[in-house]
N, C-alpha and C positions, 0 to 999 in steps of 0.2 A: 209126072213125078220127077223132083228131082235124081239126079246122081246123087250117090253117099257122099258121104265129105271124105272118105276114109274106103280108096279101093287097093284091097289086100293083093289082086292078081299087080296090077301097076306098082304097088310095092315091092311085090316076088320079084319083079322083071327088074327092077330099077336093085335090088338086092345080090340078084343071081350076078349080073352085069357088073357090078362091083367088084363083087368078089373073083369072078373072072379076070377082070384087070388086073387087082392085087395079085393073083398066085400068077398070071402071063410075067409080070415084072421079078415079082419073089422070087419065081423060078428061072430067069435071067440072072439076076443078081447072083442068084447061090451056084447054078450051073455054069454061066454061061454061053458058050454057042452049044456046048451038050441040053442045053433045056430048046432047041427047037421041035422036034418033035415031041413032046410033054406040050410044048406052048400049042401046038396046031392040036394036041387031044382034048385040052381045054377051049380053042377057041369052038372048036365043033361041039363040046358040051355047053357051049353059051347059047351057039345058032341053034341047036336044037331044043333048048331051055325055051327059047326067043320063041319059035314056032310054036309050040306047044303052049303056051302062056295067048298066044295071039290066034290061035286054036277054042281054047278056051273061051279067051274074050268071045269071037264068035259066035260062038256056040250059045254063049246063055243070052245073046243081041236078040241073035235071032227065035230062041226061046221064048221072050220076053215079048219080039214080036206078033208071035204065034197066040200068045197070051192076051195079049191086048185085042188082035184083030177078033179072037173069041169072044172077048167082051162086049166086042161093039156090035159082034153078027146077033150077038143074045139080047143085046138093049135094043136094036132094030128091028127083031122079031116080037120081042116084049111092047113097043111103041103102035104094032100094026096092030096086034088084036084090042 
């Protein structure tokens, strides 16, 4: 089976990551050196964004593996009788 043409978690991440960078900058510019700590509670809301997205991904891989190898245990028991 193909991939979708169109994966929403890889869009989240490419999304979250964006806007991460926009407010680390935004918040430079309007603070200055008072935006370092704001910048390091965003960049740890990006890392954890990251993880949890790649979490995810995982999760439905190896779902999806689970699924298929069912398939193939049921067509291999269907082929013997």
């Amino acid at each position: 089976m193909p991939p979708p043409a169109f994966d929403r978690l890889r869009a989240l991440a490419i999304g979250s990551q964006a806007i991460g960078l926009m407010l680390i900058i935004t918040l430079e510019t309007v603070m200055g050196n008072a935006a370092r700590p704001w910048q390091g509670w965003v960049l740890a809301a990006m890392l954890v964004t990251a993880l949890t997205i790649a979490l995810v991904r995982l999760y439905r891989h190896k779902r999806l593996q689970k699924q298929l190898a069912e398939r193939r245990r049921l067509l291999e028991e269907e082929d013997e009788r």
